[in-house]
N, CA and C of each residue as an Amber inpcrd file, in Angstrom:
protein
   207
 -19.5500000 -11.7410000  21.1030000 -20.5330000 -11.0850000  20.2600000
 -19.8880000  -9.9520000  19.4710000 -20.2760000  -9.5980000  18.1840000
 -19.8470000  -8.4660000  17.2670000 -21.1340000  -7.3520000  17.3170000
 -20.2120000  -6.0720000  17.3020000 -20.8580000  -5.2060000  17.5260000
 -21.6800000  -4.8360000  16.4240000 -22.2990000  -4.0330000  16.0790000
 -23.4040000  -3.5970000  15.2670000 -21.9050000  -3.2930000  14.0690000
 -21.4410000  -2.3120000  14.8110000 -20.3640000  -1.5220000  13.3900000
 -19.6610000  -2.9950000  12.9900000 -19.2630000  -3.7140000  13.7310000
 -18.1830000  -5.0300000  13.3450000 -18.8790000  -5.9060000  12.2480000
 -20.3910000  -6.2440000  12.4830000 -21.0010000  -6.8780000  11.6570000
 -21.5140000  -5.6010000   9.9780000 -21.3970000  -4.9030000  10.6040000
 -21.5520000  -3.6210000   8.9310000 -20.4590000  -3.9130000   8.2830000
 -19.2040000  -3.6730000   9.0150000 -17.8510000  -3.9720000   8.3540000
 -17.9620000  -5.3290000   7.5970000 -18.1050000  -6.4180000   8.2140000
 -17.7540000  -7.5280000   7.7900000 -18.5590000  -7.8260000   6.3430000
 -19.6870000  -7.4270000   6.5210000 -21.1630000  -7.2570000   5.4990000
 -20.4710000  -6.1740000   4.3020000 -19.6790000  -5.7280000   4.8170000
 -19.1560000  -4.3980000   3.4260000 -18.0160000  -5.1160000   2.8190000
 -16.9560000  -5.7930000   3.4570000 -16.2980000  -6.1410000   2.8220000
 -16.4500000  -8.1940000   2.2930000 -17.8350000  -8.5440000   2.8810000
 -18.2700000 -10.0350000   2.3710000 -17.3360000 -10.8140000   2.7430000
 -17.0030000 -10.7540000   4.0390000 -16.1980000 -11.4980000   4.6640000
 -16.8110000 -12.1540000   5.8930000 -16.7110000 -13.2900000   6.1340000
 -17.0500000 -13.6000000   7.9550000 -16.1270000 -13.1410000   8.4890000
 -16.7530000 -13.2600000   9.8390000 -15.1110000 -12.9390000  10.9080000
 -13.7900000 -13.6130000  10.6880000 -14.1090000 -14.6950000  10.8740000
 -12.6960000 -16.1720000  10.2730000 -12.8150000 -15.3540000   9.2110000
 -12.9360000 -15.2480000   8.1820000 -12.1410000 -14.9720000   6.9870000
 -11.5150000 -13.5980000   6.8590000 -12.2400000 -12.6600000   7.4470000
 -11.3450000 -11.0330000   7.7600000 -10.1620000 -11.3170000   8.5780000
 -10.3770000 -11.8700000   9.9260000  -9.4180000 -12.2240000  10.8920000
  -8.0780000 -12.8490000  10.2960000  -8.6060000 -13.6160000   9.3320000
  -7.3860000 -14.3860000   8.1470000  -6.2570000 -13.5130000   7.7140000
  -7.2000000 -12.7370000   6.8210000  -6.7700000 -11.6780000   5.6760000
  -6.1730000 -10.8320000   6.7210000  -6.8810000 -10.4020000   7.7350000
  -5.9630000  -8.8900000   8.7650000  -4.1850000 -10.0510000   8.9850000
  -4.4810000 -11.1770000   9.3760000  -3.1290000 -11.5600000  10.1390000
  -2.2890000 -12.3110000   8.7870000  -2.8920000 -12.5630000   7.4370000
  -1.8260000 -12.3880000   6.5380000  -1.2630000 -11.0840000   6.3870000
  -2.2260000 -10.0560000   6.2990000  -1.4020000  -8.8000000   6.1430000
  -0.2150000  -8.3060000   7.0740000  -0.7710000  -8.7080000   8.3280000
   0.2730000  -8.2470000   9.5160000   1.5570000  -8.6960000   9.1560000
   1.5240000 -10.0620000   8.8580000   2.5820000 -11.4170000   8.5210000
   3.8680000 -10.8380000   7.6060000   2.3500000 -10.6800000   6.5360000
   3.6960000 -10.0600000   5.5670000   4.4610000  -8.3900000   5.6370000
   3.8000000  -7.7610000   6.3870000   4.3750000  -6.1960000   6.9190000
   5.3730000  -6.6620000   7.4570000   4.9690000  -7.4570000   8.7980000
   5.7300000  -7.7090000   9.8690000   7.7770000  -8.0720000   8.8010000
   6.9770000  -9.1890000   8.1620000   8.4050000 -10.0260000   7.3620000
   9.0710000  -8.9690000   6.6580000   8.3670000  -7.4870000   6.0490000
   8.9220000  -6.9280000   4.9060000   9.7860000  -5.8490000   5.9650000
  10.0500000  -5.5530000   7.1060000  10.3310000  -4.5350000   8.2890000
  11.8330000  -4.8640000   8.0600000  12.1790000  -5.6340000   7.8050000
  13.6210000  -6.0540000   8.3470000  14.4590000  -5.0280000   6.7870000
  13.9600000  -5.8060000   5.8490000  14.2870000  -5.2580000   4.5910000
  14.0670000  -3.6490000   4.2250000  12.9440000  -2.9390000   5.1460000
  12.8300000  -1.4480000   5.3130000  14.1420000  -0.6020000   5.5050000
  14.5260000  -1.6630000   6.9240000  15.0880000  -0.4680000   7.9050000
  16.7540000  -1.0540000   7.3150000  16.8200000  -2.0870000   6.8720000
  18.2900000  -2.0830000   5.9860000  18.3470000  -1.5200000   4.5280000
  17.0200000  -1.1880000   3.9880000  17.4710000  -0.4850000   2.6260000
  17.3330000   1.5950000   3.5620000  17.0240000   1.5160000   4.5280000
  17.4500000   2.7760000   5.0730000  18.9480000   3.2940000   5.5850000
  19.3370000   2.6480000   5.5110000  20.4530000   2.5830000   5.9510000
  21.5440000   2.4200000   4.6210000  20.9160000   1.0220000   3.8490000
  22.0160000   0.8400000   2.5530000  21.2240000   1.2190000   1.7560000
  20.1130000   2.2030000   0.8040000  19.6960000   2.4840000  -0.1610000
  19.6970000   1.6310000  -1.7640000  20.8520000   0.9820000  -1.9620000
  21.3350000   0.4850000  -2.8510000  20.3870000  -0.7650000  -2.4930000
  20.4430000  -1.8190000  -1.5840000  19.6110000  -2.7460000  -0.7930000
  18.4770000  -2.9620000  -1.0810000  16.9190000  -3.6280000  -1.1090000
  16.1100000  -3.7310000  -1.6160000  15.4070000  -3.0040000  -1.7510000
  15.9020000  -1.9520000  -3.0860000  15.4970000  -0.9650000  -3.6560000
  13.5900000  -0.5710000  -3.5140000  13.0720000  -1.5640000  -4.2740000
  11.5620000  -1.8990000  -4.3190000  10.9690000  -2.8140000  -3.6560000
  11.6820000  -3.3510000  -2.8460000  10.8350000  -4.8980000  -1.7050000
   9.6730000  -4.4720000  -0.8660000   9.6580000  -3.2030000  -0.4390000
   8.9640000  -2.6660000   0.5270000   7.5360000  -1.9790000  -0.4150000
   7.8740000  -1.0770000  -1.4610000   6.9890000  -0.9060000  -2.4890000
   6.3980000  -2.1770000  -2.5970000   6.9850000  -3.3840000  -3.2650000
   6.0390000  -4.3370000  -3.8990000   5.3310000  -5.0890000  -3.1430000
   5.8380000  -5.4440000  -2.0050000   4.8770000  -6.4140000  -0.8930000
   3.7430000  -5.3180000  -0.7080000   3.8520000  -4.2450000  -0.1690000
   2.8690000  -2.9670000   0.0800000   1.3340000  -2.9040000  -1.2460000
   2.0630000  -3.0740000  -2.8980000   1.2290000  -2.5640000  -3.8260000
   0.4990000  -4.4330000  -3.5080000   1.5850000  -5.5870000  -4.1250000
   0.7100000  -6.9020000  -3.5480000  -0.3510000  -6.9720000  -2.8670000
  -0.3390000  -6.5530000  -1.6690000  -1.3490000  -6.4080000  -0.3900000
  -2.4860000  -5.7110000  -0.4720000  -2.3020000  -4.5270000  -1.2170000
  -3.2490000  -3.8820000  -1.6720000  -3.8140000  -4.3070000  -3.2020000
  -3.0840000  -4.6980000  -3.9320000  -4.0350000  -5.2070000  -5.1990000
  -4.4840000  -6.3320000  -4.4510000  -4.5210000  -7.5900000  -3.9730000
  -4.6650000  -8.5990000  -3.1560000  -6.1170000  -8.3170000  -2.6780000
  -6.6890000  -6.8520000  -1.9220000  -7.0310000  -6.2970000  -1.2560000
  -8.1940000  -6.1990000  -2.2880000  -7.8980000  -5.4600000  -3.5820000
  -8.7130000  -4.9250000  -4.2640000  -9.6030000  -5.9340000  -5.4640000
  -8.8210000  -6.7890000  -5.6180000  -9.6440000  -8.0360000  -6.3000000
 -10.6260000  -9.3350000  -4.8040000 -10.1820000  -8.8380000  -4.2020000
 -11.4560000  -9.4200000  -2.9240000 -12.7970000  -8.2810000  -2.6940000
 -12.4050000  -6.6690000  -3.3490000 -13.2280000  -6.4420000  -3.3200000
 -14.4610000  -6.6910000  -4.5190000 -13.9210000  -6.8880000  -5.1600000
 -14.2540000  -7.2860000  -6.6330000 -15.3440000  -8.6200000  -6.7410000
 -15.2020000  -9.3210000  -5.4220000 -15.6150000 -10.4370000  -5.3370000
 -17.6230000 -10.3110000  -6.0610000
């Protein structure tokens, strides 16, 4: 069962559960994948300068045309 707040959430952003649950574990997916490329442009700077920026702004424009829906 979903709680009172879980079903407000889901109702705010016009999502079912399956389909939030989706969207949360693409996001994780692609954080998770962009980590590797973080902690080696910390180290080599020169290294993927903007990879970490652009998956990040992606996710969030991604984010913002679902709200749009």
């Amino acid at each position: 069962m979903l709680s009172e707040q879980c079903r407000a959430h889901l109702k705010e952003v016009d999502e079912t559960a399956f389909q939030h649950m989706l969207q949360a574990l693409k996001v994780a997916v692609k954080l998770q994948l962009v980590i590797p490329a973080i902690i080696i442009h910390a180290f080599v700077p020169r290294l993927f300068t903007h990879t970490g920026t652009n998956v990040m702004k992606n996710i969030l424009e991604n984010r913002r045309g679902m709200d749009k829906k």
